[in-house]
py3Dmol code that shows the C-alpha trace and the ligand (Angstrom):
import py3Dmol

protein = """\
ATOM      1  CA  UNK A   1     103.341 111.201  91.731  1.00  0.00           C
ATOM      2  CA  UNK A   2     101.007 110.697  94.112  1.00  0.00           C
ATOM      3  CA  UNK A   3     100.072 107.302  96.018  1.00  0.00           C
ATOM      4  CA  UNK A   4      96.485 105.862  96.774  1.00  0.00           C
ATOM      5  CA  UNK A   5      95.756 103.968  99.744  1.00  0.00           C
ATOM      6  CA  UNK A   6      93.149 102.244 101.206  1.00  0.00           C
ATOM      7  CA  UNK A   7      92.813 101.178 104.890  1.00  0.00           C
ATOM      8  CA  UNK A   8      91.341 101.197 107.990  1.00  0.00           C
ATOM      9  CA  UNK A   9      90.837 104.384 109.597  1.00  0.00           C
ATOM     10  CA  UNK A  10      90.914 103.379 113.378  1.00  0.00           C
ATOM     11  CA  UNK A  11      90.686 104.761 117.007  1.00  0.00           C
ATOM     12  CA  UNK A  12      93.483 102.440 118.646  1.00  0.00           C
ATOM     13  CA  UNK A  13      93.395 101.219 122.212  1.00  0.00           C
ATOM     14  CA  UNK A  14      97.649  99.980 122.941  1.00  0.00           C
ATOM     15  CA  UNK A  15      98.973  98.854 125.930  1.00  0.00           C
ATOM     16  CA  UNK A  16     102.642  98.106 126.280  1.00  0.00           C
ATOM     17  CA  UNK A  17     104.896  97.451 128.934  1.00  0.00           C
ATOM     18  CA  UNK A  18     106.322 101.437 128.660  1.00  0.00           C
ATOM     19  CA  UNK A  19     102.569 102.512 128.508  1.00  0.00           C
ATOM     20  CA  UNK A  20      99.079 103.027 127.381  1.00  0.00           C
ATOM     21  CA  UNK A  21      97.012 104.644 124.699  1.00  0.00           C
ATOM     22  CA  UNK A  22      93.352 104.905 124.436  1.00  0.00           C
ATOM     23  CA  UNK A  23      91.301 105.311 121.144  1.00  0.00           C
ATOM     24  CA  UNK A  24      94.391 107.064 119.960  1.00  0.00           C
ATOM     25  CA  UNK A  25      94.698 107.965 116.100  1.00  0.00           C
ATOM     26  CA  UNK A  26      95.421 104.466 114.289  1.00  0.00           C
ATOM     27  CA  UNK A  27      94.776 102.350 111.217  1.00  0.00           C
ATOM     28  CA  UNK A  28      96.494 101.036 108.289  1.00  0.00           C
ATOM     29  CA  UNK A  29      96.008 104.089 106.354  1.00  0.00           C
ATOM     30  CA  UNK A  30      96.697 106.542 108.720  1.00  0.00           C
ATOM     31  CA  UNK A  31     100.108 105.250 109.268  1.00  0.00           C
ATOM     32  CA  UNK A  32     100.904 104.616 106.519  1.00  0.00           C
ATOM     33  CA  UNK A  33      99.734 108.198 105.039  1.00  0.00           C
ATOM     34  CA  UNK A  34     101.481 109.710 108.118  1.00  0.00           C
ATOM     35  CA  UNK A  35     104.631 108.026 106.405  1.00  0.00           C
ATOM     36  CA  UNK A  36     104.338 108.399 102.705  1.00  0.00           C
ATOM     37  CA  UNK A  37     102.964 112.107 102.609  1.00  0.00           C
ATOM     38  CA  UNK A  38     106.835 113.021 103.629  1.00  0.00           C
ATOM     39  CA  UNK A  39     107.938 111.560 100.265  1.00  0.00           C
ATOM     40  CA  UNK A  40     105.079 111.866  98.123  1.00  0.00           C
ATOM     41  CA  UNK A  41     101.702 112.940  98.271  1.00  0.00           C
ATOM     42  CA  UNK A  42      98.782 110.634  99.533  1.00  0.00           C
ATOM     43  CA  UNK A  43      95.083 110.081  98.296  1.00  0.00           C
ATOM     44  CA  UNK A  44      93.433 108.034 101.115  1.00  0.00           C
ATOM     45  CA  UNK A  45      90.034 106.175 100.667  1.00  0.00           C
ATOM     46  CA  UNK A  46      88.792 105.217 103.764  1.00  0.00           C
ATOM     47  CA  UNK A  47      85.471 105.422 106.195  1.00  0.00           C
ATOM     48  CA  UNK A  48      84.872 106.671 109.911  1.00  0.00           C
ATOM     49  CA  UNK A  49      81.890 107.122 111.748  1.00  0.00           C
ATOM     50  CA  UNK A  50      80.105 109.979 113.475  1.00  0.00           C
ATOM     51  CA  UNK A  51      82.141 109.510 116.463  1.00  0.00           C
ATOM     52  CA  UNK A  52      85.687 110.227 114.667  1.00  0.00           C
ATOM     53  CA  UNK A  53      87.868 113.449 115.362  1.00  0.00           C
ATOM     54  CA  UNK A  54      88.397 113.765 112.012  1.00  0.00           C
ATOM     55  CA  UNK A  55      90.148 117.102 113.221  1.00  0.00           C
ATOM     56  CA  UNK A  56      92.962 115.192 114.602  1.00  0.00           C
ATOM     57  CA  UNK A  57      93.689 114.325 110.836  1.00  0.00           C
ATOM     58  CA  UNK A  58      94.625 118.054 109.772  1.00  0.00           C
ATOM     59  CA  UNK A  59      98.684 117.851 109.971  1.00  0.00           C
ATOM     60  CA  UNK A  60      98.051 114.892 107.463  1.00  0.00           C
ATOM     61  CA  UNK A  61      96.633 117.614 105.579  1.00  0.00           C
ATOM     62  CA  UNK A  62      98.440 120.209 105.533  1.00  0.00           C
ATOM     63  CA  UNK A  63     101.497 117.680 104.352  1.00  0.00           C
ATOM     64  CA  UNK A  64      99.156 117.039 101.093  1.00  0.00           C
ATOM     65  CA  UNK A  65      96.976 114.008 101.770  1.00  0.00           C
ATOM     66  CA  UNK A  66      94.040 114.263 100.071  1.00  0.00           C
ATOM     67  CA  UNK A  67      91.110 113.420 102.582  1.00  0.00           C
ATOM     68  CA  UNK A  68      88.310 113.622  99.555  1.00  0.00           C
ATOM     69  CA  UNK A  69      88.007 109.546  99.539  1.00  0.00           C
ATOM     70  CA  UNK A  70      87.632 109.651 103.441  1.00  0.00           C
ATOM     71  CA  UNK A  71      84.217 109.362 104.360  1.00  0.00           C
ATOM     72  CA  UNK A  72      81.882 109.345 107.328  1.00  0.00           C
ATOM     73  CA  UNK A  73      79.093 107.581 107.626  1.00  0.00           C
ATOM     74  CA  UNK A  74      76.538 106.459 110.473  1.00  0.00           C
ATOM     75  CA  UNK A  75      77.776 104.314 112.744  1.00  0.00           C
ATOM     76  CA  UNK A  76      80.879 103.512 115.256  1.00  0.00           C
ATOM     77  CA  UNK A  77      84.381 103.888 113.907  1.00  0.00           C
ATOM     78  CA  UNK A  78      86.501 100.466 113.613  1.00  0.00           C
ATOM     79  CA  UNK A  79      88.149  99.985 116.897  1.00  0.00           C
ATOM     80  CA  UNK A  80      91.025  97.748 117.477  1.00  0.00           C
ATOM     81  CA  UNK A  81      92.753  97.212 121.107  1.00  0.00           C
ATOM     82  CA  UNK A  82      95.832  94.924 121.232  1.00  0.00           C
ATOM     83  CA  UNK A  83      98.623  94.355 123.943  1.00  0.00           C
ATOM     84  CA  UNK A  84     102.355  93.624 123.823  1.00  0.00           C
ATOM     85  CA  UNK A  85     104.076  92.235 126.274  1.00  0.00           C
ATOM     86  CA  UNK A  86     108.518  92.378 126.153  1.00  0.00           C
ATOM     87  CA  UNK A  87     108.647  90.855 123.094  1.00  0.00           C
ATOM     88  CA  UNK A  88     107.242  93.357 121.444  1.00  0.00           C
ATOM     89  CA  UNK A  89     107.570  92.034 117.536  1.00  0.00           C
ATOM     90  CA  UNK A  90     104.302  89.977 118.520  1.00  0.00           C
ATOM     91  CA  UNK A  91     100.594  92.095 118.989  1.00  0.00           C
ATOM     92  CA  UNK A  92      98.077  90.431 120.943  1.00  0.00           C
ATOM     93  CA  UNK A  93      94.397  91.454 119.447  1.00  0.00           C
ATOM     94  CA  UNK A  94      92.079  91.657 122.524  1.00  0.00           C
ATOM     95  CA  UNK A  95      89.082  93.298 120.326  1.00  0.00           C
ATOM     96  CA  UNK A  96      88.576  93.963 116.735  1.00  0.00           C
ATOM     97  CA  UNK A  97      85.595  96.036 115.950  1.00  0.00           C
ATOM     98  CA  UNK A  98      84.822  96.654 112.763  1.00  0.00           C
ATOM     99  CA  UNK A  99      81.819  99.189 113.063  1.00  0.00           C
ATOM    100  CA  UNK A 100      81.484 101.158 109.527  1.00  0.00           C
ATOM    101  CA  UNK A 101      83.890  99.110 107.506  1.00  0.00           C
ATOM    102  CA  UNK A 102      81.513  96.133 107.623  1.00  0.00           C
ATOM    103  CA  UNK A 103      79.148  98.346 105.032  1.00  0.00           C
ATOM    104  CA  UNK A 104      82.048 100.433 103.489  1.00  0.00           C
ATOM    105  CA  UNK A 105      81.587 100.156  99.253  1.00  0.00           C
ATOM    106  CA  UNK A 106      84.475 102.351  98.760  1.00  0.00           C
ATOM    107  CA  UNK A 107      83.381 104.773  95.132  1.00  0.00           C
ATOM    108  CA  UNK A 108      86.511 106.894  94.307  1.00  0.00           C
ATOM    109  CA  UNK A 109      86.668 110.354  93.585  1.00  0.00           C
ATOM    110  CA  UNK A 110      87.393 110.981  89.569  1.00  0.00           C
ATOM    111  CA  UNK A 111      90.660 111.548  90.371  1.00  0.00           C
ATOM    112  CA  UNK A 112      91.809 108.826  92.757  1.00  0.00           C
ATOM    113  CA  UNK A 113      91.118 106.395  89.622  1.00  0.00           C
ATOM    114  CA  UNK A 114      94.304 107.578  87.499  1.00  0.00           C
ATOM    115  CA  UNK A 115      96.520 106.308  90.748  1.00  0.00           C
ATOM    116  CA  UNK A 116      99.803 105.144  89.774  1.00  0.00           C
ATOM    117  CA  UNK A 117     101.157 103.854  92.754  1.00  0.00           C
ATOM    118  CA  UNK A 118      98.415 101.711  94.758  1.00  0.00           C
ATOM    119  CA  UNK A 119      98.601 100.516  98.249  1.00  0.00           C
ATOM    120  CA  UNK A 120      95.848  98.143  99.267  1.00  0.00           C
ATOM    121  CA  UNK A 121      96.286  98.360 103.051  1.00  0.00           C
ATOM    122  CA  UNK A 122      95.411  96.085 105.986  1.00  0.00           C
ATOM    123  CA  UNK A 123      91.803  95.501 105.822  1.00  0.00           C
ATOM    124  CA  UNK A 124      88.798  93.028 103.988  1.00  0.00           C
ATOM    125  CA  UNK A 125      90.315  91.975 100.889  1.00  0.00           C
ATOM    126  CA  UNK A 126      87.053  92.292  99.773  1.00  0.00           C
ATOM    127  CA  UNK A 127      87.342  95.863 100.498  1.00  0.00           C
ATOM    128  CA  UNK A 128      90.432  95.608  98.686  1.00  0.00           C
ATOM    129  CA  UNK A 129      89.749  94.555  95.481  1.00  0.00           C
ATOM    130  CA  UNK A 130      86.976  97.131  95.050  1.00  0.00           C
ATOM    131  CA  UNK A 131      89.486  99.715  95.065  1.00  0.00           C
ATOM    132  CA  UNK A 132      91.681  98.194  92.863  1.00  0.00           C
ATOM    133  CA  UNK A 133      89.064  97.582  90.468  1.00  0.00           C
ATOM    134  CA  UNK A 134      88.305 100.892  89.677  1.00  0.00           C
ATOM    135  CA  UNK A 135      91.612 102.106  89.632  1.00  0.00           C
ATOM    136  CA  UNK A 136      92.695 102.716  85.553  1.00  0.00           C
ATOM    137  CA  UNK A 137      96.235 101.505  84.818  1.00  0.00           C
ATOM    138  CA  UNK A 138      98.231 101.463  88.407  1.00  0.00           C
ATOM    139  CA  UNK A 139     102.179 101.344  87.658  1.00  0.00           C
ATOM    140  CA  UNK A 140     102.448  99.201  90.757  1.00  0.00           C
ATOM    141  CA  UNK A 141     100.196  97.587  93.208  1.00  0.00           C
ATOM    142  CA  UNK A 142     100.959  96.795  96.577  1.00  0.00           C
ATOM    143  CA  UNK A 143      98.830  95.016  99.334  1.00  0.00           C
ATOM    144  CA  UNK A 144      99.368  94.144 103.185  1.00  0.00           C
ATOM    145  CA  UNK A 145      97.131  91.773 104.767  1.00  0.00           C
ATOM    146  CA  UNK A 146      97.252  90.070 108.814  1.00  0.00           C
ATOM    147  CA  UNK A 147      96.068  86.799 110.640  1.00  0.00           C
ATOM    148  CA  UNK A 148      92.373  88.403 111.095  1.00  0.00           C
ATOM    149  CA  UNK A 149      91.588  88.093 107.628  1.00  0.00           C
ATOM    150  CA  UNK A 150      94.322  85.280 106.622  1.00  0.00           C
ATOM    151  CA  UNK A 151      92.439  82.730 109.052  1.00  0.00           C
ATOM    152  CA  UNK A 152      88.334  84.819 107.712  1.00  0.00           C
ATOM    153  CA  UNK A 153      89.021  85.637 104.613  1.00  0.00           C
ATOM    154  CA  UNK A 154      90.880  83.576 102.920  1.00  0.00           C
ATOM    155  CA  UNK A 155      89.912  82.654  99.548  1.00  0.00           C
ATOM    156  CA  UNK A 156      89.272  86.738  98.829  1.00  0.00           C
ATOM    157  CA  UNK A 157      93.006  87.173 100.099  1.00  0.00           C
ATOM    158  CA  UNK A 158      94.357  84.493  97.534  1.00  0.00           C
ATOM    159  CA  UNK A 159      91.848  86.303  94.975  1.00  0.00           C
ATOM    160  CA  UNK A 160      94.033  89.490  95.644  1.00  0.00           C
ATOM    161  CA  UNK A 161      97.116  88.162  95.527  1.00  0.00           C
ATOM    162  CA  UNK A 162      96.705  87.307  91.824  1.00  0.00           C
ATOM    163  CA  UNK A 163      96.064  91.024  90.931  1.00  0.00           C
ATOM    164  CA  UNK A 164      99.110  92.388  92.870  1.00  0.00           C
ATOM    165  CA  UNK A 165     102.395  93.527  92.168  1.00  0.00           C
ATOM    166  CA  UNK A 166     104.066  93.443  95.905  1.00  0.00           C
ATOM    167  CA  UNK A 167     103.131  91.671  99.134  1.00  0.00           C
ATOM    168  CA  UNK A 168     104.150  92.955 102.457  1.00  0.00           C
ATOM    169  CA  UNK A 169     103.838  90.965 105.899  1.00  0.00           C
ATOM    170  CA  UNK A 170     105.550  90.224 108.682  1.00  0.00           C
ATOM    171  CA  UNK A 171     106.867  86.954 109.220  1.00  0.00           C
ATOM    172  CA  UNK A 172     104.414  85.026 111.351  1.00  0.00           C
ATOM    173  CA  UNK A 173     101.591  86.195 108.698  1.00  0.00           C
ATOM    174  CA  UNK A 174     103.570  85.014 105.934  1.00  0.00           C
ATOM    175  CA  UNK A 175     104.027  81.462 107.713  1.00  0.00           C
ATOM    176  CA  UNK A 176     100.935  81.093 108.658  1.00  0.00           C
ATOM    177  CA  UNK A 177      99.309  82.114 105.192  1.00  0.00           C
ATOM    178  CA  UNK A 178     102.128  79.743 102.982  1.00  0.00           C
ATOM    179  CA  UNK A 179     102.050  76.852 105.950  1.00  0.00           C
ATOM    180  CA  UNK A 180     105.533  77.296 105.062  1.00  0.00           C
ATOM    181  CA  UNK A 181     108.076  77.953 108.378  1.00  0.00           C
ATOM    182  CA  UNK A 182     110.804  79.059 106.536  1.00  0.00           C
ATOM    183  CA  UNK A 183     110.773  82.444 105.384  1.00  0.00           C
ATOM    184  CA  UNK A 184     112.514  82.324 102.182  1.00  0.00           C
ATOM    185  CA  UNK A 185     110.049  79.140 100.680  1.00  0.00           C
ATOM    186  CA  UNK A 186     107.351  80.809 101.935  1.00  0.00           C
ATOM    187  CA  UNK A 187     108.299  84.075  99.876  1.00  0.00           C
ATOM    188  CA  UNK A 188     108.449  81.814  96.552  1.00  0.00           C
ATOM    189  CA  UNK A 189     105.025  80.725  97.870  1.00  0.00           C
ATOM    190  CA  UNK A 190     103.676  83.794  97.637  1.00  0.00           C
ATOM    191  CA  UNK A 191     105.450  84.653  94.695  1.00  0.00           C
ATOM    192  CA  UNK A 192     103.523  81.154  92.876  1.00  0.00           C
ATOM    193  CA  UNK A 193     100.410  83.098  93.722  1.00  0.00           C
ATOM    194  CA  UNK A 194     101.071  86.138  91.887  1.00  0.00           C
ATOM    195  CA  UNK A 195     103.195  89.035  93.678  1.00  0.00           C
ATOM    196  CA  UNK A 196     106.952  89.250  91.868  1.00  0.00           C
ATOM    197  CA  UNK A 197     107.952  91.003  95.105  1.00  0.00           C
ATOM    198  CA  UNK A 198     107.646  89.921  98.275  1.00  0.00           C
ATOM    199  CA  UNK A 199     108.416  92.036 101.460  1.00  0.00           C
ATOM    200  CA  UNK A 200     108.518  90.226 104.712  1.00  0.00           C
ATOM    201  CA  UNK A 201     109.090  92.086 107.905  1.00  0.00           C
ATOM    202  CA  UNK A 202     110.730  90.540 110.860  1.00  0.00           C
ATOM    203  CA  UNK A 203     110.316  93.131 113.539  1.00  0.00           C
ATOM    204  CA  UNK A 204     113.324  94.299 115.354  1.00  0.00           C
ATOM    205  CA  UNK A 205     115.511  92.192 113.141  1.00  0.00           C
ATOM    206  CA  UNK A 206     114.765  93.540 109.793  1.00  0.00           C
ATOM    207  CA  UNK A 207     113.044  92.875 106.671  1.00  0.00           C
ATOM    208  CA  UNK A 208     114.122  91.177 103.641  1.00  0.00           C
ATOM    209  CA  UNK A 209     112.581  91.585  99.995  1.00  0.00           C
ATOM    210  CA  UNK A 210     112.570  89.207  97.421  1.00  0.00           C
ATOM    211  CA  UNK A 211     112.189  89.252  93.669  1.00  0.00           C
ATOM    212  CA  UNK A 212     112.487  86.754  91.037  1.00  0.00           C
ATOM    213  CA  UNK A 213     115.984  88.343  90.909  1.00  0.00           C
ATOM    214  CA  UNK A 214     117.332  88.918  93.800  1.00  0.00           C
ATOM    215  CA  UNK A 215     117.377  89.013  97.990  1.00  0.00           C
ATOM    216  CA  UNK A 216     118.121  92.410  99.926  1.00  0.00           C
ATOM    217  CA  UNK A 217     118.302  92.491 103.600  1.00  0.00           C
ATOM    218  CA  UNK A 218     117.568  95.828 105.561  1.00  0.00           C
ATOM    219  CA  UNK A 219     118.346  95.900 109.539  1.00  0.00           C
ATOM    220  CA  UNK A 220     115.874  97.538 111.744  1.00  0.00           C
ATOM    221  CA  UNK A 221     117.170 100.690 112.873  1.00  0.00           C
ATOM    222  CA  UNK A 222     118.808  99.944 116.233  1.00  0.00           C
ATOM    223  CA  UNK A 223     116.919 102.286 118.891  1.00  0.00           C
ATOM    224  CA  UNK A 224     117.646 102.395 122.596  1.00  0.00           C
ATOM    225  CA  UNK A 225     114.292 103.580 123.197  1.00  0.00           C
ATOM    226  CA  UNK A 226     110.895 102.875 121.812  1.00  0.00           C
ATOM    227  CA  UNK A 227     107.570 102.250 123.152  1.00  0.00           C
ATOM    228  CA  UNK A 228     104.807 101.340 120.961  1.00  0.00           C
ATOM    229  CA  UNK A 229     105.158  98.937 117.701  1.00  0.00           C
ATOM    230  CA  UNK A 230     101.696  99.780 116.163  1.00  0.00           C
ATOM    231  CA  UNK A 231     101.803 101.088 113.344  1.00  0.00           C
ATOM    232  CA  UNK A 232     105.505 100.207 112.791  1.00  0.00           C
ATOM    233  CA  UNK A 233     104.682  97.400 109.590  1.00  0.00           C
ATOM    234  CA  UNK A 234     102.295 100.370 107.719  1.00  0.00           C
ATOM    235  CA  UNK A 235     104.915 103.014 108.080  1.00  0.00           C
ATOM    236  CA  UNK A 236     107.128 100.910 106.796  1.00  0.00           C
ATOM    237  CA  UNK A 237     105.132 100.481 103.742  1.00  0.00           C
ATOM    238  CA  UNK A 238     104.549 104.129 103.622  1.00  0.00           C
ATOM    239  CA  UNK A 239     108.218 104.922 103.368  1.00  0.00           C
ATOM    240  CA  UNK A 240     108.493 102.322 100.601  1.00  0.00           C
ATOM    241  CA  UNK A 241     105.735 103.419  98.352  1.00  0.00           C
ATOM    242  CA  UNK A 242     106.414 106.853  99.549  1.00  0.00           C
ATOM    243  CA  UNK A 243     109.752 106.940  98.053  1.00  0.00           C
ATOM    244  CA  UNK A 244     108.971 104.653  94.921  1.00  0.00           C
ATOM    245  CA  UNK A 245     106.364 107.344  93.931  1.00  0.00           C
ATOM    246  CA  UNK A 246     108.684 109.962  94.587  1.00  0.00           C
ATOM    247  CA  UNK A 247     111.426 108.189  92.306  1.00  0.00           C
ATOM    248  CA  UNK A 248     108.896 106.910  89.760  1.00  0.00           C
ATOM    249  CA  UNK A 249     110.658 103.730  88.933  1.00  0.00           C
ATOM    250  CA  UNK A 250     110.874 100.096  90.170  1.00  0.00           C
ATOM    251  CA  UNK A 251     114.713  99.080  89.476  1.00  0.00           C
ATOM    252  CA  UNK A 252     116.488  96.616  90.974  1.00  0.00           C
ATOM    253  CA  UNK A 253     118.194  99.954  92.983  1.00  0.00           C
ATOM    254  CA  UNK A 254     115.324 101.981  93.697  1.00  0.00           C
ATOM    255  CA  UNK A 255     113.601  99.008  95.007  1.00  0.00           C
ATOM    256  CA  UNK A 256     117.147  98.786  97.819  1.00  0.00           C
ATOM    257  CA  UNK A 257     116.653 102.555  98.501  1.00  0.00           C
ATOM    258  CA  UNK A 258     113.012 101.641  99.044  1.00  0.00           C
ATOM    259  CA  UNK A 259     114.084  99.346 101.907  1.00  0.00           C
ATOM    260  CA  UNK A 260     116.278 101.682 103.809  1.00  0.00           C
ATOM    261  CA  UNK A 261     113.005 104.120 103.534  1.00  0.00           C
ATOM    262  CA  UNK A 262     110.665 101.552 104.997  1.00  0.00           C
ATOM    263  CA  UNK A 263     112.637 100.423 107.696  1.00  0.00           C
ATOM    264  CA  UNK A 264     113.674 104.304 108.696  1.00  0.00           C
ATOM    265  CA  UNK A 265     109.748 105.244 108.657  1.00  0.00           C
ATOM    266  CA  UNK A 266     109.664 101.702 110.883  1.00  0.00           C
ATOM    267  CA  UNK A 267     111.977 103.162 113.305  1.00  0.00           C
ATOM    268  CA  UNK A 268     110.161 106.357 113.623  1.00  0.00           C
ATOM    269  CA  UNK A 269     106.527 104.681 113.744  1.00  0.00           C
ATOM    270  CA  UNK A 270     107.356 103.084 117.326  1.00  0.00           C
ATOM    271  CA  UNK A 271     109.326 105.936 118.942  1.00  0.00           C
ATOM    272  CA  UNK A 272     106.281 107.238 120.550  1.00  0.00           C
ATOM    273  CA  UNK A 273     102.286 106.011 121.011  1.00  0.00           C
ATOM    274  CA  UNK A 274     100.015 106.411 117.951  1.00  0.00           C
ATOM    275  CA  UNK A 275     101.345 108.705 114.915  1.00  0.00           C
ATOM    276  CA  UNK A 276     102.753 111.191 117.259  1.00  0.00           C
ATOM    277  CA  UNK A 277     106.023 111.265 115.993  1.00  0.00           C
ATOM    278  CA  UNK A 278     105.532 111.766 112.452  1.00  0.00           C
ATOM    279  CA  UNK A 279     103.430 115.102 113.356  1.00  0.00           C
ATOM    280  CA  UNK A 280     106.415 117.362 113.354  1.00  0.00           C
ATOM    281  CA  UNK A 281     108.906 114.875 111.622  1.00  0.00           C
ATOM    282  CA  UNK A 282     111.350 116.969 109.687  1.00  0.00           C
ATOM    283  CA  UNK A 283     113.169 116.019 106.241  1.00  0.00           C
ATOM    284  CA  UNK A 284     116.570 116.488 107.863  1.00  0.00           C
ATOM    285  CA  UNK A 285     115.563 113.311 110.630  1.00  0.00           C
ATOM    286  CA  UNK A 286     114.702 111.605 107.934  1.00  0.00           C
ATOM    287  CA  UNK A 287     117.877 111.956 105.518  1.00  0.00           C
ATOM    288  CA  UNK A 288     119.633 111.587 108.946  1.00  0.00           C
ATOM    289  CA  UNK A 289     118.839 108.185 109.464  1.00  0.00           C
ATOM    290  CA  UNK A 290     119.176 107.161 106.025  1.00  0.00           C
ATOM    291  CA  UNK A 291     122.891 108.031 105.786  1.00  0.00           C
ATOM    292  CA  UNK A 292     123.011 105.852 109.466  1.00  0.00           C
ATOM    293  CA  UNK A 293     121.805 103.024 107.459  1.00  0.00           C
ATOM    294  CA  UNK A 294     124.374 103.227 104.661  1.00  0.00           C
ATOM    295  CA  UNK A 295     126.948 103.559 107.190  1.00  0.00           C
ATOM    296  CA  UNK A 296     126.059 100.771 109.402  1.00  0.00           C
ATOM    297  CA  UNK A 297     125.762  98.223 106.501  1.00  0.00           C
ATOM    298  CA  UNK A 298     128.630  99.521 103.982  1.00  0.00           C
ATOM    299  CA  UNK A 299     131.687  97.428 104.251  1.00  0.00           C
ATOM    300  CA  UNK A 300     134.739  97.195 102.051  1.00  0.00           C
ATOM    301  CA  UNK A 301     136.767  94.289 101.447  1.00  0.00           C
ATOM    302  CA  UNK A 302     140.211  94.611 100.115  1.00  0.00           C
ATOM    303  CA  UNK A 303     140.618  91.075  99.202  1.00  0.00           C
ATOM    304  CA  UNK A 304     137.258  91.071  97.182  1.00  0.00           C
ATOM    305  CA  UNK A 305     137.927  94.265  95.704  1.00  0.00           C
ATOM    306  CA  UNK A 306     141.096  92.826  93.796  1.00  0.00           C
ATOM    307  CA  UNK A 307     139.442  89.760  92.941  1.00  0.00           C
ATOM    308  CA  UNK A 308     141.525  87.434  94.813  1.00  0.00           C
ATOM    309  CA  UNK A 309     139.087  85.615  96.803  1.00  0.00           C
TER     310      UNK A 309
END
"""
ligand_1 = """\
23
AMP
P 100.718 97.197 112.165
O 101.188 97.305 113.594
O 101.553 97.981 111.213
O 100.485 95.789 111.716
O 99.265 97.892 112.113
C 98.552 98.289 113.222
C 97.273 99.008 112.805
O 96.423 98.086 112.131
C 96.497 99.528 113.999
O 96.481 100.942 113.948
C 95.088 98.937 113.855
O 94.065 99.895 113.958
C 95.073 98.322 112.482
N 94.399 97.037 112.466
C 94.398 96.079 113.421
N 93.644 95.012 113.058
C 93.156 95.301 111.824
C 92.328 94.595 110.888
N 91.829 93.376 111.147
N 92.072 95.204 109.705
C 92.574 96.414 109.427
N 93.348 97.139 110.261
C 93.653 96.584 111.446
"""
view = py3Dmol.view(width=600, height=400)
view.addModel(protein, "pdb")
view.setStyle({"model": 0}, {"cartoon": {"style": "trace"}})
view.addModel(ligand_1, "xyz")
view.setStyle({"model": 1}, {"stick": {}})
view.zoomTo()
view.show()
């Protein structure tokens, strides 16, 4: 089953204190594709301008992502240059350019609008609900959002959140959009406004998802080494969606396995600069790090098992 997505489409410009990148692939949709297409595939609506490499988007597909709803149009790309410094769970945004998204009317191909699974990626929520509106009957819809249009768009973001299935932020958007400091009240916030799940991401200490149900907790994988964070938030949504499509149910259990999926696409995401390291990702890393999780959070207990505590 295949998932939709659409995002911005971006030529990044990173620095962090292991390195640099300039106008390197980037965008909400393009990590997050990068992600997904190695569970399911990916239709991606999007816009660049003249000045995009398009070309640099060919391993996305040869791994199935349908490029039909990516269009380019006159006009700069959208640019975005941000800085970390050693805490690197927090981006600095030195320069947001929006160039062709700020006339984008996304129309989707005929066959984009029988989407099942529906990510509405980081960008206008404007933009947003377009694309969900002409999507038929979507089995789930999920949507990501960040301060930029929290603090400009606001009203459109609340708007969308009454439409969607499944929020995912990190934890200072999800504070600063509730007003809420704590985490957990400011998940049933967001839950008042419409999403039954709620996905907040907490950087290098984990994520945790809530339902009306229930609370799971998935550590960030623990790397020695990593050097770039961008990215890491959409690839963790492409491993969820990714492998929600690919099991074609949202149970209580698929939506744990889900998790573990998101935060091992995380881990990969900020290994190296851009999407460089999902080019030649192979299944086998993937299923790799997936056992690693299940080993580093399975405990037994004897005295629980036989009920005496
Ligand atoms: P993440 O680190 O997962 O939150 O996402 C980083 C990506 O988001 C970068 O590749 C940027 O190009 C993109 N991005 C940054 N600001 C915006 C924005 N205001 N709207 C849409 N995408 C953005």
């Amino acid at each position: 089953m295949s998932v939709l997505v659409v995002g911005s489409v971006a030529l990044d410009s990173v620095d962090t204190p292991f390195g640099r990148a300039t106008e390197a692939l980037g965008g909400s949709a393009v990590y997050f594709s990068a992600a997904a297409s190695l569970l399911a595939p990916v239709q991606l609506v999007g816009v660049v301008g003249r000045d995009y490499p398009v070309e640099a988007l060919d391993f996305l597909v040869q791994r199935g992502v349908d490029l039909t709803g990516l269009i380019q149009a006159p006009g700069e790309s959208f640019r975005w240059s941000g800085a970390y410094s050693y805490d690197l769970n927090t981006a600095h945004t030195l320069e947001t350019r929006l160039g062709v998204f700020a006339s984008f009317s996304p129309r989707l191909p005929e066959r984009f609008c029988s989407a099942e699974w529906l990510f509405l990626a980081n960008i206008d929520p404007e933009l947003q609900m377009e694309v969900l509106d002409q999507v038929d009957a979507p089995r789930l819809v999920a949507c990501d959002t960040m301060n930029y249009w929290i603090e400009g768009k606001r009203e459109a973001l609340l708007e969308l959140l009454g439409r969607v299935d499944l929020l995912l932020v990190n934890d200072a958007e999800i504070r600063q959009l509730s007003g809420d400091p704590n985490l957990i009240r400011a998940a049933r916030w967001v839950q008042r406004q419409g999403p039954r799940y709620v996905v907040v991401k907490k950087g290098e200490h984990g994520a945790f998802l809530l339902t009306p149900d229930m609370i799971f907790f998935a550590p960030a994988y623990p790397l020695e080494e990593l050097f770039d964070p961008t990215g890491a938030g959409d690839a963790f949504a492409g491993g969820f969606l990714g492998y929600l499509a690919q099991a074609g149910a949202v149970t209580p259990d698929e939506l744990r396995r889900a998790m573990v999926y998101g935060a091992v696409m995380g881990s990969f995401a900020v290994e190296r600069f851009s999407v460089e390291r999902f080019v030649d990702l192979a299944p086998s890393e993937i299923h790799e790090r997936v056992r690693a999780f299940r080993e580093m959070t399975a405990f037994e207990h004897p005295l629980l098992e036989s009920a005496r505590v």
